[in-house]
N, C-alpha and C positions, 0 to 999 in steps of 0.2 A: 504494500500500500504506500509505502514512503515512497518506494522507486516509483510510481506513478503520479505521486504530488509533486514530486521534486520534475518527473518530465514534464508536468502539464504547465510548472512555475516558467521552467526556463522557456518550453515553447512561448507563453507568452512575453516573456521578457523582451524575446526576439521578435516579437510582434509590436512590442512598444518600442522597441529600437528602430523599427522601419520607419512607422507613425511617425518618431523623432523627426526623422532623417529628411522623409518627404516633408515634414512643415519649414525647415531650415531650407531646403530646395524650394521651396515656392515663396516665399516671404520676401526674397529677393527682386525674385522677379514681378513680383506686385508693387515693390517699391521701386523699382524701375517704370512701369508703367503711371505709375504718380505723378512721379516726376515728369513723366514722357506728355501728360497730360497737360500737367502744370503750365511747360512750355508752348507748346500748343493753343493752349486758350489765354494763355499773356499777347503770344504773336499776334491770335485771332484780335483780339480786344485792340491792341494797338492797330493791325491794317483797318478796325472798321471804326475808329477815331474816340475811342470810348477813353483810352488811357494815352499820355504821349509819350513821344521817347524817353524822356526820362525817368518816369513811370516803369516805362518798361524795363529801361537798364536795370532799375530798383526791383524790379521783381525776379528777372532772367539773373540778378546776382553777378552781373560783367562790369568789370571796369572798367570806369572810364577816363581817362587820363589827362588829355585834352581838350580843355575847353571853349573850343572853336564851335560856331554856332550850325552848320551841317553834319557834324561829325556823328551827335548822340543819333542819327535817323540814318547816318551810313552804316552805323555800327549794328543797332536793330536790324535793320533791312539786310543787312549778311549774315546776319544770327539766325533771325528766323529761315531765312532762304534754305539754309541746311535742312530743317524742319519740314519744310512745304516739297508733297509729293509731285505736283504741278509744277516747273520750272517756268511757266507763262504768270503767275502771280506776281504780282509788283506791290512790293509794300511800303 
């Protein structure tokens, strides 16, 4: 009877070791897609005039260094572009 408590322990153990394993593998990539989101709807909001580019630099987390008055909407407008599946978008 022991030898069968003690198999039925460790089979589970091994069972909660997978469980572990897969929530460590996916918890990642959810925070990837957060993020991937994040960006996404900061770009969207700025092409469609809701936030400006400085707005945006402040959310996207880029620096910006110089401060010349075309630069923060150059710098956006090549950030997002990464983002943007359409390369015919102008932002």
């Amino acid at each position: 009877m022991k030898l069968f408590a003690k198999y039925l322990l460790t089979k589970k153990m091994k069972y909660l070791f997978v469980v572990f394993y897969l929530f460590l593998l996916i918890y990642p990539a959810e925070a990837v897609t957060t993020k991937m989101f994040k960006v996404l709807d900061t770009c969207a909001r700025y092409r469609l005039g809701e936030i400006n580019a400085n707005e945006a630099i402040e959310k996207l987390k880029l620096k910006f260094t110089n401060s010349s008055i075309n630069q923060p909407k150059d710098l956006v407008k090549k950030y997002c572009s990464v983002f943007t599946p359409n390369e015919k978008i102008e932002f």
